[in-house]
Each structure stands twice: as C-alpha cells, then as structure tokens.
MDAnalysis code that builds the backbone (N, CA, C; Angstrom):
import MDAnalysis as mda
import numpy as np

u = mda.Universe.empty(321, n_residues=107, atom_resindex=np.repeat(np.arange(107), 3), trajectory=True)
u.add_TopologyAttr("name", ["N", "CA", "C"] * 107)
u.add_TopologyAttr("resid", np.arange(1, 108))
u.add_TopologyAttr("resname", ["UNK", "UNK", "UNK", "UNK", "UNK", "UNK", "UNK", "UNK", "UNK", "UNK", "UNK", "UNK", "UNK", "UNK", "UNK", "UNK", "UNK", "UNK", "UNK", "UNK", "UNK", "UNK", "UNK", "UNK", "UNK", "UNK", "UNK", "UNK", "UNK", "UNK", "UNK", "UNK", "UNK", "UNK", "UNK", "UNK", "UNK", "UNK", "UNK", "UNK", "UNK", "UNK", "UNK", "UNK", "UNK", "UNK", "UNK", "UNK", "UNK", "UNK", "UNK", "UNK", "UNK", "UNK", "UNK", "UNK", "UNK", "UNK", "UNK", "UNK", "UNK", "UNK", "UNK", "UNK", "UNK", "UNK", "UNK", "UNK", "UNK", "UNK", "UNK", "UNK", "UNK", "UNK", "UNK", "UNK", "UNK", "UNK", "UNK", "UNK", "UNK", "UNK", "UNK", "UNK", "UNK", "UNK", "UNK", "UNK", "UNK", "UNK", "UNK", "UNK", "UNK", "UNK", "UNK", "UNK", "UNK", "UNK", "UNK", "UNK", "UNK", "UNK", "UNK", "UNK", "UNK", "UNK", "UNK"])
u.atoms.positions = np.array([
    [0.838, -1.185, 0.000],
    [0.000, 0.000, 0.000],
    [0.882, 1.248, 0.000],
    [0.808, 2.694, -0.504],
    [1.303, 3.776, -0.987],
    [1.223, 4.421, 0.402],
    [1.706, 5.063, 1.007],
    [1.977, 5.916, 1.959],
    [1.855, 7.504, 1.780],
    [1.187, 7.981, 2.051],
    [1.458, 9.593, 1.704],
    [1.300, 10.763, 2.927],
    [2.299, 11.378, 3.169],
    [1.822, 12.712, 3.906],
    [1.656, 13.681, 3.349],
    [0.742, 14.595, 3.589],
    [0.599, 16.072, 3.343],
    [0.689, 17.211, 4.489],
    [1.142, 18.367, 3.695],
    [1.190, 19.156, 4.304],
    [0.590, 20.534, 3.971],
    [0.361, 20.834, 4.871],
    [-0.404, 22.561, 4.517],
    [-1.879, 22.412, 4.339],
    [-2.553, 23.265, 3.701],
    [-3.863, 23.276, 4.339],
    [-4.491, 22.403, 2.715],
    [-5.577, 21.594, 3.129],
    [-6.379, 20.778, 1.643],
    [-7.610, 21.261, 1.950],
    [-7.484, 22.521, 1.181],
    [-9.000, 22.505, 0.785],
    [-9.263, 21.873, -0.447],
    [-8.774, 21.742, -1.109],
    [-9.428, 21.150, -2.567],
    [-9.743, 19.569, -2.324],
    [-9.494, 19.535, -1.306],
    [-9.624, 17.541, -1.478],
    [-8.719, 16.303, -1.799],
    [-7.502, 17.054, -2.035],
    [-6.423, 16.158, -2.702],
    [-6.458, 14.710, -1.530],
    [-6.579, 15.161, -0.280],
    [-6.678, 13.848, 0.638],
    [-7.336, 12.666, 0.157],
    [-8.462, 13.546, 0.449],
    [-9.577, 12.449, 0.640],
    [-9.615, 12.084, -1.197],
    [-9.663, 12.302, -2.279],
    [-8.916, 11.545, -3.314],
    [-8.127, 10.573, -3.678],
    [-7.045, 11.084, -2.538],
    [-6.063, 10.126, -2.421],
    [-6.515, 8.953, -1.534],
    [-6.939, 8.735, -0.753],
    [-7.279, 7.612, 0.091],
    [-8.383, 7.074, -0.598],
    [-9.184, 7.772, -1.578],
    [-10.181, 7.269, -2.307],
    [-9.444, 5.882, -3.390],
    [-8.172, 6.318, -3.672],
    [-7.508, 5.825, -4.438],
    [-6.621, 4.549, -4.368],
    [-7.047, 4.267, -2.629],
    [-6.380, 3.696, -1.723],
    [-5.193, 3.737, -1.315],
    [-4.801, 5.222, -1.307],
    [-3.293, 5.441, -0.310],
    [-3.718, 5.923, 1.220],
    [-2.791, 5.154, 1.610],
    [-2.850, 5.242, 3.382],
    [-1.946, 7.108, 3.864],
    [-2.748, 8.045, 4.350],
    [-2.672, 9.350, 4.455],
    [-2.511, 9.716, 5.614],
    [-1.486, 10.378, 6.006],
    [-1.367, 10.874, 7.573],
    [-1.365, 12.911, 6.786],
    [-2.258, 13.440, 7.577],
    [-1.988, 14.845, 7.516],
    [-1.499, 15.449, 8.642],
    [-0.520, 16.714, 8.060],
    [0.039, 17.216, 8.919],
    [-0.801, 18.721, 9.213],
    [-1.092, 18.574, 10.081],
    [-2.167, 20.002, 10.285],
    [-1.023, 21.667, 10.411],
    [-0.067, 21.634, 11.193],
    [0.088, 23.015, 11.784],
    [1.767, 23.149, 10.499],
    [3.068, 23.232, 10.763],
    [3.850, 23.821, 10.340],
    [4.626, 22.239, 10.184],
    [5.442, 22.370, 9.195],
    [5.380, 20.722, 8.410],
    [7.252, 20.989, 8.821],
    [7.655, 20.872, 10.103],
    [8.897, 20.876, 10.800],
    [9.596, 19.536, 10.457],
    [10.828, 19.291, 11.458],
    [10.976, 18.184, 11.156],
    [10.037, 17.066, 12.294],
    [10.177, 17.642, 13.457],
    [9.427, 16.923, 14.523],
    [8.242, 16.379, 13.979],
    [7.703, 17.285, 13.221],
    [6.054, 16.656, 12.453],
    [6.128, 15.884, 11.485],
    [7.228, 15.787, 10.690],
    [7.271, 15.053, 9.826],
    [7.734, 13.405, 10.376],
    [8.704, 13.677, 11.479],
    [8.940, 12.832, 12.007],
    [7.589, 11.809, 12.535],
    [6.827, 12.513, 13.006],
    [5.418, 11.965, 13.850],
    [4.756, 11.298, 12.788],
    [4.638, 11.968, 12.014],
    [3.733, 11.700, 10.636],
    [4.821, 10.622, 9.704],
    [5.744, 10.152, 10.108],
    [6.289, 9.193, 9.460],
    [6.518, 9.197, 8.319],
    [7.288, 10.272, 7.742],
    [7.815, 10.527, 6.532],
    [8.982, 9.631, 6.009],
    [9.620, 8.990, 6.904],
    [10.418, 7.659, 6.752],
    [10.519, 6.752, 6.023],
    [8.904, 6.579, 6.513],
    [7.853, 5.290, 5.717],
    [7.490, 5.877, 4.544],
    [7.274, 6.734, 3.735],
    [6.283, 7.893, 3.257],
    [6.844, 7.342, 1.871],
    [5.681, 7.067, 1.308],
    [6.295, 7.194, -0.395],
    [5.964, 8.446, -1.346],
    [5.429, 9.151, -0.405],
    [4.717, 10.433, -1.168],
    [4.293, 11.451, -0.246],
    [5.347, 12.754, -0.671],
    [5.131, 14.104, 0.160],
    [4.327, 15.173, -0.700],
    [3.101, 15.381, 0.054],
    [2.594, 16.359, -0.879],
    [2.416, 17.930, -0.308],
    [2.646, 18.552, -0.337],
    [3.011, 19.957, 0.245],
    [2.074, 21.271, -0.627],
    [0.737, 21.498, 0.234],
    [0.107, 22.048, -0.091],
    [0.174, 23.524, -0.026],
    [1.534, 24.358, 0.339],
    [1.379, 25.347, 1.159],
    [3.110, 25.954, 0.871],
    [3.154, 26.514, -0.154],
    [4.674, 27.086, -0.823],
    [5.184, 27.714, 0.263],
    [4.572, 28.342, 0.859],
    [5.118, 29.027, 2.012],
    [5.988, 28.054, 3.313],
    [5.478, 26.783, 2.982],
    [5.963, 25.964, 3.924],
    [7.383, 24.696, 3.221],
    [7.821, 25.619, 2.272],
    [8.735, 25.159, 1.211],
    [10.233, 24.230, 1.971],
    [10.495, 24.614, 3.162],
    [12.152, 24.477, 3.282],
    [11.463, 22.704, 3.986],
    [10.400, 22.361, 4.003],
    [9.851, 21.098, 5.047],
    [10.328, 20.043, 3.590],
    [10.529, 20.739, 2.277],
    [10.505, 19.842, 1.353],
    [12.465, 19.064, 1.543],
    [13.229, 20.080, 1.323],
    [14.632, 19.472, 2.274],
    [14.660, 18.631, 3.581],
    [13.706, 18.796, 4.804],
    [13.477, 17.886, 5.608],
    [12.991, 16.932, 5.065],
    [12.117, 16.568, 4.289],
    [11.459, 15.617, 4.279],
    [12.503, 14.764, 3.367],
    [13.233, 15.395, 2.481],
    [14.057, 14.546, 1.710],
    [15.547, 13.923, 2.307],
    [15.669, 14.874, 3.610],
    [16.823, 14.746, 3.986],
    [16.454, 13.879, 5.149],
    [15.323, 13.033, 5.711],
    [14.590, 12.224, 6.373],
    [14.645, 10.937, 5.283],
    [13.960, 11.156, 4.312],
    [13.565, 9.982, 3.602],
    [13.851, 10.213, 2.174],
    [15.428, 10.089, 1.370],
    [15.906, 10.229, 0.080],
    [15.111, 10.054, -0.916],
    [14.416, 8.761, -0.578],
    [13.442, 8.164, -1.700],
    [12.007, 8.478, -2.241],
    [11.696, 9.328, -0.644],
    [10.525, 9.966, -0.975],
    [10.129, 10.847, -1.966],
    [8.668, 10.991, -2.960],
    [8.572, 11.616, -3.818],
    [7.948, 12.544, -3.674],
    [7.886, 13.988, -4.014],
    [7.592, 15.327, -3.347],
    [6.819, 16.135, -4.640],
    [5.553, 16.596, -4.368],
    [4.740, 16.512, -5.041],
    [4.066, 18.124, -4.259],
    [4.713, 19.257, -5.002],
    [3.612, 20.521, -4.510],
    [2.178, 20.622, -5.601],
    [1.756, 20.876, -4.269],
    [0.376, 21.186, -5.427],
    [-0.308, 22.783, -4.531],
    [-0.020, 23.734, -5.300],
    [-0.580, 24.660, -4.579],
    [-0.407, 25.815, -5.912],
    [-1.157, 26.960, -5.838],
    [-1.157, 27.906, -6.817],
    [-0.133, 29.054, -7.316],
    [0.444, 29.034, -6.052],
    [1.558, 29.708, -5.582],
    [2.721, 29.356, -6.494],
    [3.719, 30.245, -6.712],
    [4.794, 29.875, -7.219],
    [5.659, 29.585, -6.137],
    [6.570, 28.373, -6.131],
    [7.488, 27.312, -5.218],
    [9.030, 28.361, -5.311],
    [9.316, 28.809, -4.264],
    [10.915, 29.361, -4.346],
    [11.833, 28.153, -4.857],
    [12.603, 29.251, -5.168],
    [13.794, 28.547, -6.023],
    [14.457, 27.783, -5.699],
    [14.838, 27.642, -4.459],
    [15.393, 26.745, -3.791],
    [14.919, 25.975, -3.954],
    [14.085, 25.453, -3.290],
    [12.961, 24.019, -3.367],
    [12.868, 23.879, -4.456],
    [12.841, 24.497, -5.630],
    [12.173, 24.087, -6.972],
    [12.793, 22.587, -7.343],
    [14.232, 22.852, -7.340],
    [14.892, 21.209, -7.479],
    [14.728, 20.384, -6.979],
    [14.239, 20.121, -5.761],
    [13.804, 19.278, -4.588],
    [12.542, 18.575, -4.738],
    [11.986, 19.348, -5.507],
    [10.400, 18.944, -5.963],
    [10.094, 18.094, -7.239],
    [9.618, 17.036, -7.002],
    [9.494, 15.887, -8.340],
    [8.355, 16.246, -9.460],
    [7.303, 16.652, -9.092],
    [6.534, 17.530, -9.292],
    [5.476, 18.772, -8.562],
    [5.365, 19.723, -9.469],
    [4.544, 21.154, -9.271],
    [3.452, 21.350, -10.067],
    [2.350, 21.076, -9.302],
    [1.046, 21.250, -9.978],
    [0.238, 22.236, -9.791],
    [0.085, 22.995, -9.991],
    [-0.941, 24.288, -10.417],
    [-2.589, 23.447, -10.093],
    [-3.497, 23.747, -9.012],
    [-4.935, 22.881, -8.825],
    [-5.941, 23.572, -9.462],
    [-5.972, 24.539, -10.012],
    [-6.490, 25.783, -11.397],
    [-6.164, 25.142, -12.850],
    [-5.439, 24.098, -12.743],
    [-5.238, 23.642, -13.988],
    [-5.363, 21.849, -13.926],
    [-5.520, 21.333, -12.413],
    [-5.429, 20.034, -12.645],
    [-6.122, 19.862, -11.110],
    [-7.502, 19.241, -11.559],
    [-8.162, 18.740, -10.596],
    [-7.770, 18.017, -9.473],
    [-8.636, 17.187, -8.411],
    [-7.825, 16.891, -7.256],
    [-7.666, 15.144, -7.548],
    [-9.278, 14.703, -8.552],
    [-8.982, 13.318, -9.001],
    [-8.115, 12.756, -10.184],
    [-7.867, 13.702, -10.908],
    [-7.033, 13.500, -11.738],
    [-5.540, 13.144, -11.222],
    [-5.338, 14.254, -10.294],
    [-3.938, 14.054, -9.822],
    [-3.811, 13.116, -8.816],
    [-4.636, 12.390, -8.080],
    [-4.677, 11.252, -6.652],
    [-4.488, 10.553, -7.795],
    [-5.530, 10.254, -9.166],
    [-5.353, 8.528, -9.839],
    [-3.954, 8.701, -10.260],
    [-3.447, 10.012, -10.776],
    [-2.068, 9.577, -11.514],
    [-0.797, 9.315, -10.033],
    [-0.760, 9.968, -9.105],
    [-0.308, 9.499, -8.660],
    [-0.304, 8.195, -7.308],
    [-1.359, 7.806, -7.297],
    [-1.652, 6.582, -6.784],
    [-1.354, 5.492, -7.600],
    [-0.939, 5.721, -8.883],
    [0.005, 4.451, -9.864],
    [1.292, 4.045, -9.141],
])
C-alpha cells in the first residue's frame, strides 16, 4: 500500500482523493517541521505532498529524512527557487483537478 503525507492546508480535497484511491494518508495540520514530519512518518512515506509554498524548506526535511521519498507541490503559488529542485513535481490545482492528480499518482 502507498503511503502519503501532506502538508499545509487541503481545501481542494487532494486527501480524501487520495485515500479514495487507496493510499494510506497521515496529515500534517500546523507547520510541516521536522518533529512533524517525524510523527507523521515521513520515513515510511512514499509520497510528500506539500500544499502550502510558504511551507517550502519542510521539502529538504522531508528529503533529507527519507531520500526516496517523492515530493509533489500542489498549490497555486509559485514554489521558491530553492525548493524548486527538490520537488518531483509542481502542480498548479487551477489547472489540474484533485482526481485526476490522486489517480495519476496513486500508480
């Protein structure tokens, strides 16, 4: 089974999509640190999704926690530069629904 955490705020639904899709989902509610990521078991995590650009530098924790993990912003915002490399993909949710993107990445 697929593992995924998120972070930052889901209003659009990307969660509950995703678990629709049958990935097992831990959300991270407040500031996506390392302690939280830690809790939320990003270790295990086959999929970081980071709803919240502003909360950009959690994408280096999370990779520097778990190498293999795949990091997936989805927010409207443009992603600083830094992070931009760090990020496997950047999805714009104005241009790509929330089921479209759970089925493709629940493959």
């Amino acid at each position: 089974m697929m593992r995924a955490v998120i972070a930052g705020s889901d209003e659009d639904g990307l969660g509950r999509a995703l678990e629709s899709e049958g990935v097992e989902l831990t959300t991270i509610g407040g500031v996506a640190s390392r302690p939280a990521l830690e809790d939320a078991a990003i270790t295990d995590a086959d999929l970081f999704v980071l709803m919240d650009v502003g909360q950009a530098t959690a994408i280096a924790v999370a990779k520097d926690l778990n190498p293999e993990v795949r990091v997936v912003v989805y927010d409207e915002n443009s992603i600083p530069e830094f992070a931009r490399s760090q990020a496997d993909l950047i999805l714009d949710p104005d241009l790509l629904g929330v089921e479209t993107v759970a089925e493709e990445l629940a493959v």
